[in-house]
matplotlib code that plots the C-alpha trace (Angstrom):
import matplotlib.pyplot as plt

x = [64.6, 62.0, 59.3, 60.3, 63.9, 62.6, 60.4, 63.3, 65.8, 63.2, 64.8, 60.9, 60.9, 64.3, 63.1, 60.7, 63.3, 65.2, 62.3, 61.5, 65.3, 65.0, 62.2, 62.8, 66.4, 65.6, 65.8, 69.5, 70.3, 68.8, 71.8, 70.0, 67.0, 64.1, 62.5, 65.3, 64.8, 67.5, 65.6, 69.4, 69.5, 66.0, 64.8, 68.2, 69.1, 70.7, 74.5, 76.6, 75.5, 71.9, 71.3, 67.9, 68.3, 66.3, 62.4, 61.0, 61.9, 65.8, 65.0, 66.7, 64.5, 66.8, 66.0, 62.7, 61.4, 63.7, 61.5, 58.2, 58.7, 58.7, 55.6, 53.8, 54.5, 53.2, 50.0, 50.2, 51.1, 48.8, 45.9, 45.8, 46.6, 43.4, 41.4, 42.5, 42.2, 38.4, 37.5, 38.6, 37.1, 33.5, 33.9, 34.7, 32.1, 29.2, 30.6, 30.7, 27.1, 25.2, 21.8, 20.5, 23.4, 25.4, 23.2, 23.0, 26.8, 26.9, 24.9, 26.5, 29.9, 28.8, 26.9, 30.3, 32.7, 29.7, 31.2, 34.6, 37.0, 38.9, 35.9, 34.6, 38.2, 37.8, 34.5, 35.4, 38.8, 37.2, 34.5, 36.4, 39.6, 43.0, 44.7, 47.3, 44.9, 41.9, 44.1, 44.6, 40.8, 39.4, 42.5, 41.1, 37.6, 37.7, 39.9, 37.5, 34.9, 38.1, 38.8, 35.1, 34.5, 38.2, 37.1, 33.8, 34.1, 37.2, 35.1, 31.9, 33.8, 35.3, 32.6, 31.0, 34.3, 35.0, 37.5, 35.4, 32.8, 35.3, 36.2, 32.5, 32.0, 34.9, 33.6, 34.6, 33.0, 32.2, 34.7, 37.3, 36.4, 36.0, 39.2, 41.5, 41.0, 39.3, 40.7, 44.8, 43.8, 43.2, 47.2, 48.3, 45.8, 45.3, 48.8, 48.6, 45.7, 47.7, 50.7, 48.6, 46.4, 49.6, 50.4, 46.8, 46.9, 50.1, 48.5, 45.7, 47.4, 49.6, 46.5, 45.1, 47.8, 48.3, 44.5, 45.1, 42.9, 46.1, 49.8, 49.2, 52.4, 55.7, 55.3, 57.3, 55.0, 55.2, 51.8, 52.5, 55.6, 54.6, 51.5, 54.1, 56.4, 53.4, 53.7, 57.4, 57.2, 56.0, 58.8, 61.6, 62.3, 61.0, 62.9, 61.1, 57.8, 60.1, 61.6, 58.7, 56.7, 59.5, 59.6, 55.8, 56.2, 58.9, 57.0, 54.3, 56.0, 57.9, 54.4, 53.1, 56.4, 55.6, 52.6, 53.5, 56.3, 54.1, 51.3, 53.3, 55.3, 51.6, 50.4, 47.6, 46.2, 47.0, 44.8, 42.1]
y = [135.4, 136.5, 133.7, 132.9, 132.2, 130.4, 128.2, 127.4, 126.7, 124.0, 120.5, 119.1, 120.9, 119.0, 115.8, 117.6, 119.9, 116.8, 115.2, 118.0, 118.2, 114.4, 114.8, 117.6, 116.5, 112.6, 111.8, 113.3, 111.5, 108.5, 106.1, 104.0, 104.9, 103.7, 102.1, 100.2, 96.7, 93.7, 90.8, 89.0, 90.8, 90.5, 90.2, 90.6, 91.4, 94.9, 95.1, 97.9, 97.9, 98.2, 99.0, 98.8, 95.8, 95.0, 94.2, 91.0, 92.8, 94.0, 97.7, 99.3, 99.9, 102.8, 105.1, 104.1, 105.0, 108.3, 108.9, 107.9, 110.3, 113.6, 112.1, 111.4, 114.8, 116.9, 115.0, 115.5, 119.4, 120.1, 118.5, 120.2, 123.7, 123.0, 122.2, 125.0, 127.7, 126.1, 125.4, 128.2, 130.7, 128.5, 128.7, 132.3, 133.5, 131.4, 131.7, 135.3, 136.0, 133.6, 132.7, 130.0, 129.3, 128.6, 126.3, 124.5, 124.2, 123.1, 120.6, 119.0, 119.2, 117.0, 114.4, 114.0, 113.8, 111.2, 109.0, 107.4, 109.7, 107.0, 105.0, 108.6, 109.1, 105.8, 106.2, 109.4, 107.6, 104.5, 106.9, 109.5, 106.8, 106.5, 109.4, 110.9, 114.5, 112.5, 111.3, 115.1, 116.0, 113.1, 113.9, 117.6, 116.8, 114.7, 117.5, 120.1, 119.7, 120.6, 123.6, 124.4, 123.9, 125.5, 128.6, 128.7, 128.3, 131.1, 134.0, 133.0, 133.8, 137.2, 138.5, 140.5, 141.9, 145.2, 145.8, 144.5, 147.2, 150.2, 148.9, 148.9, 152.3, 153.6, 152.6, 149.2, 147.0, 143.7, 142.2, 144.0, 143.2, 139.5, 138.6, 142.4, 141.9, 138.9, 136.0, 137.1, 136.2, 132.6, 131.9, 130.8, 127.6, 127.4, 126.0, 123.8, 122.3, 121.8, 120.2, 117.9, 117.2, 116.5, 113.5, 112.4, 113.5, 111.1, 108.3, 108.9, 108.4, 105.7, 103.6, 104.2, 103.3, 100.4, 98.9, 99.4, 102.9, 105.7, 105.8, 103.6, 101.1, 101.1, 104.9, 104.3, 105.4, 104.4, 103.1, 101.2, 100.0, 98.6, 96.9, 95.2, 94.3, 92.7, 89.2, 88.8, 89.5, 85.9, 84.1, 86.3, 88.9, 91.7, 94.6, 94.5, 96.4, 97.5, 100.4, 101.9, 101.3, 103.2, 105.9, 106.3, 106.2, 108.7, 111.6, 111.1, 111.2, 114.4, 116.4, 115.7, 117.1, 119.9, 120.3, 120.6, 122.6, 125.4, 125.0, 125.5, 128.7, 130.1, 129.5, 128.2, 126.7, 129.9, 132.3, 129.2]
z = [295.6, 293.2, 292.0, 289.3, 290.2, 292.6, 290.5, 287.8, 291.1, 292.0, 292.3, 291.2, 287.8, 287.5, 285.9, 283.6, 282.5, 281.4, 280.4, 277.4, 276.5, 275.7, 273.7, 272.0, 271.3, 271.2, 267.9, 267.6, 270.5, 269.0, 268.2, 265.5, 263.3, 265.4, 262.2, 261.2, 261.1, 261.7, 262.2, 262.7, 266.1, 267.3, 271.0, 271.6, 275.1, 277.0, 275.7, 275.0, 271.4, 272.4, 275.9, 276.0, 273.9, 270.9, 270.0, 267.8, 264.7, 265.9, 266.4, 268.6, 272.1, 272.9, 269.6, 269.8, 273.4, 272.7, 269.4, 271.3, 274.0, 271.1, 270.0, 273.5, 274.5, 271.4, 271.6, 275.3, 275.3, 272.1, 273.5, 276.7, 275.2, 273.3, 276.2, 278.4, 275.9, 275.1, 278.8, 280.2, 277.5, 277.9, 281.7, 282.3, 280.1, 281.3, 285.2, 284.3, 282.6, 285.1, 284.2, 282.1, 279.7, 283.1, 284.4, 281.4, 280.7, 284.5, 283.9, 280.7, 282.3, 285.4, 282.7, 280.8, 284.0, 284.7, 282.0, 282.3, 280.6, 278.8, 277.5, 276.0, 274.4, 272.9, 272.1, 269.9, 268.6, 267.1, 265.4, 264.2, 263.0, 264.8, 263.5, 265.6, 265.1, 266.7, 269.5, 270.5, 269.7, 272.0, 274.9, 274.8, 275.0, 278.0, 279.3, 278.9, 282.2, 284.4, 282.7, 282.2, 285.9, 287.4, 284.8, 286.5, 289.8, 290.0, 287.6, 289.5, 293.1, 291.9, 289.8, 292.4, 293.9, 295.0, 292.5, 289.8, 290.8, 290.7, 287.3, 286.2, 287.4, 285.8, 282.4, 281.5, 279.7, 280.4, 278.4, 279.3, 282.8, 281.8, 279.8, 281.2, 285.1, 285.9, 283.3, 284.1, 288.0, 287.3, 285.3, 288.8, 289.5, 285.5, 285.2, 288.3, 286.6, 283.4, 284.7, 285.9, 283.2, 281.1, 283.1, 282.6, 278.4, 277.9, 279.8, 277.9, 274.8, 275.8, 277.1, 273.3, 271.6, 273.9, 272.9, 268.8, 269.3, 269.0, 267.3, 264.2, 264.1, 263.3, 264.3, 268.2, 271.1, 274.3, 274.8, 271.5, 272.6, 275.8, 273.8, 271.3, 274.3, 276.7, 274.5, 275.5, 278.9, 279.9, 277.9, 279.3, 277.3, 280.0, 278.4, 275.3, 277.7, 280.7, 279.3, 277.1, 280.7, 282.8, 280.1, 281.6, 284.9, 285.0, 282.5, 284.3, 287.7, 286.2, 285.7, 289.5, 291.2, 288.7, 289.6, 293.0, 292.3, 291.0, 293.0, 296.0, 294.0, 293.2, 297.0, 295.8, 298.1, 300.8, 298.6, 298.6]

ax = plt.figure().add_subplot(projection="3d")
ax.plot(x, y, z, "-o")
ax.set_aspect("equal")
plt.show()
C-alpha cells in the first residue's frame, strides 16, 4: 500500500477526521442557535430536547460546544500555519548561513522557551486587547522557537551533504539550494511537529478564554464555556463545564494519535 493510502486508512487519523467534519459542519448540525437565550429553560438538565442540557441563560450546550469547536480550530490551525511558515523560513535561513546571525537567533529562541509559554501569550493578549486576531498572533509567537529550532537543527545537519555539494557545483545558487533541495526534506517531521502543536494552540486558546484573556462572551468557545460552567459545577449542575471540557480532551486527544499516526507513516524517527 502506498503512503499515503496508508496514512488516510489509519484508524488514529479517525477521530480527527471526525473532529474537522464537526467543525466545519457544526453550525448546520447545530440544532438551536447557540446565542439564543430562554432563560424559562435555564440550567436545565440532559433530555431529549437538549442533550447536553442547558446553561444559566437556557442556551443550548449542544449548538454551542458544536459552534465553539469551528472557532477553536481556525484559531488553532491559523495560528500554527503562521508559526511554521515564520519559523521555519527564520530557521532554515539562519541554520543555513551559519555565523553570527545564527548564534544570535539561537540565543533569543532559548531566552523565550526560557519563559512559560502561556504566561508570554498572556502577556502579549492583555497588551495588545483580547481580540480573536491577537489570540492567533500570541498562539504563533509562543509557537515559533519549535519551528525556529526543528528548521535549524534539520538545514544545519544537511547543509554540508554530499548532494548539496553536487548541487553547488552544478551551478545552484544558494537559494535554490535552500528552499529547492534542502527546505522540501524537512515536510515529513515539519507536520509531526504541527499536529502536535495544534493540540497545544487550542489549549492555548481555551486556557485564555477560560481566564477572561481570549473569545470575548457570548461568542461560544470552549475555554469560555468551561469558564462560565466552573460556578455550577459545585451546586450540581456538572454538565454546564463537562461537555465544553470533553470537547477538549477529545481534539486534543485527536491531534496526538495524529501525530503519531504520521510520524510513524514518515519513519521519523528511523531516518533520526
Amino acid at each position: 500500500m502506498k503512503p499515503l493510502a496508508r496514512l488516510v486508512a489509519t484508524p488514529a487519523l479517525w477521530p480527527l477526521a471526525a473532529l474537522i467534519v464537526v467543525a466545519l459542519f457544526g453550525p448546520a448540525l447545530a440544532p438551536y442557535n447557540p446565542l439564543a437565550t430562554n432563560v424559562a429553560h435555564a440550567l436545565s438538565p440532559p433530555s431529549f430536547a437538549h442533550w447536553f442540557g442547558t446553561d444559566q441563560l437556557g442556551r443550548d450546550i449542544l449548538s454551542r460546544v458544536l459552534a465553539a469547536g469551528r472557532l477553536d480550530l481556525a484559531i488553532a490551525f491559523a495560528a500554527v500555519a503562521l508559526s511554521a511558515v515564520v519559523g521555519v523560513t527564520i530557521g532554515a535561513l539562519t541554520g543555513y548561513l551559519g555565523g553570527a546571525l545564527d548564534q544570535i537567533v539561537g540565543r533569543l529562541t532559548d531566552v523565550l522557551m526560557a519563559f512559560p509559554l502561556f504566561i508570554v501569550a498572556m502577556a502579549l493578549v492583555a497588551a495588545l486587547g483580547n481580540t480573536i486576531a491577537n489570540v492567533v498572533y500570541a498562539t504563533a509567537i509562543i509557537n515559533l522557537p519549535f519551528y525556529i529550532r526543528f528548521a535549524r537543527a534539520e538545514i544545519r545537519a544537511r547543509r554540508h551533504a554530499l548532494y548539496v555539494d553536487a548541487a553547488r557545483l552544478g551551478g545552484a545558487g544558494d537559494m535554490e539550494i535552500l528552499f529547492g533541495i534542502l527546505a522540501p526534506a524537512l515536510a515529513p517531521g515539519l507536520m509531526v511537529q504541527m499536529s502536535i502543536n495544534l493540540g497545544w494552540a487550542v489549549l492555548n486558546t481555551a486556557g485564555l478564554s477560560f481566564i477572561g484573556l481570549g473569545v470575548r462572551a457570548p461568542t461560544p468557545e470552549w475555554g469560555a464555556l468551561v469558564g462560565e460552567g466552573a460556578q455550577f459545577a459545585l451546586s450540581g449542575q456538572w454538565w454546564v463545564a463537562a461537555w465544553p471540557s470533553l470537547a477538549l480532551v477529545a481534539c486534543v486527544l485527536a491531534f496526538s494519535l495524529a501525530g503519531d499516526a504520521l510520524r510513524d507513516a514518515a519513519d521519523v524517527r528511523g531516518r533520526a
